[in-house]
N, C-alpha and C positions, 0 to 999 in steps of 0.2 A: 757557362753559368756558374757562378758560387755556389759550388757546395751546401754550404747551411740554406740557403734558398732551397736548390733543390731538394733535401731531405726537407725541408719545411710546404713546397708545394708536395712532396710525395703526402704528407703527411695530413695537409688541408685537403687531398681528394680525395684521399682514403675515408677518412672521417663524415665527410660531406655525403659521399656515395652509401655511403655504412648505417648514417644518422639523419632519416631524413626528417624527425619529427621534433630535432631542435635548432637552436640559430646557435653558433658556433661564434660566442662572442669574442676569445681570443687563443691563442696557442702558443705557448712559450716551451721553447726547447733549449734545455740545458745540460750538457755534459755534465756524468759528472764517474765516481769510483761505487761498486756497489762493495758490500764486505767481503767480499770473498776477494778485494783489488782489482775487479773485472773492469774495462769501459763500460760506462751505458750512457742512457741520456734517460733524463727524466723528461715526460710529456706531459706539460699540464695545460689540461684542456677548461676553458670555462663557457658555460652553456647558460642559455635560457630557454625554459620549456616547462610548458604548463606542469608536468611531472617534478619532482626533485630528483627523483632517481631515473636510470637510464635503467633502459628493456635490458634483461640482461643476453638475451638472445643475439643483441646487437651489440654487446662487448666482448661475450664471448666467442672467440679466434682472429680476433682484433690483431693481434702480435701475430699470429700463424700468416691471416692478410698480407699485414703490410711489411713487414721481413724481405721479402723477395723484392717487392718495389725498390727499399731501400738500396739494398743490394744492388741493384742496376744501377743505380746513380752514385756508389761506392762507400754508402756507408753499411760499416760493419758492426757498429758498434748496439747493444739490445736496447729496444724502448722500453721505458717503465711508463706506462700511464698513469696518469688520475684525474677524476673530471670532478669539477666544482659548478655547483650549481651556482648562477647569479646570485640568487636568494641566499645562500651560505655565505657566498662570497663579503654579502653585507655583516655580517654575522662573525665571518672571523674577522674583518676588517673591525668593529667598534667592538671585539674581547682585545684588541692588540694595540688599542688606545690609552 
């Protein structure tokens, strides 16, 4: 299997098992350097749900979770998350018009 697949399915079950009270409308994973020149990847997740904000119960140990999955399928590199709501997502889309 590729790689970036796998780190990308680890990463849609994780989230899916974790969130069950929104629809999980995309997920873009991007490599990239944090300041200190570390690897990471950035996770940017976009949701729709009646909430704007997620439970914070269900993000917090999110990284603790899915760490080890990664790991198994050989990536090593740290996730940054961040979720955008649908509703924002229109919002930063027509300020960047």
């Amino acid at each position: 299997m590729d790689p970036k697949q796998a780190v990308y399915d680890v990463v849609k079950s994780v989230l899916k098992s974790r969130f069950r009270n929104i629809n999980i409308l995309s997920i873009d994973i991007t490599p990239d350097v944090d300041e200190d020149g570390d690897q990471v990847l950035i996770v940017r997740v976009v949701f729709d749900a009646e909430e704007k904000r997620l439970d914070i119960s269900e993000t917090s140990g999110l990284v603790r979770r899915i760490l080890p999955k990664m790991k198994a399928v050989g990536e090593t590199r740290f996730p940054i998350f961040s979720f955008i709501a649908k509703s924002e997502m229109r919002k930063i889309n027509s300020d960047s018009a």
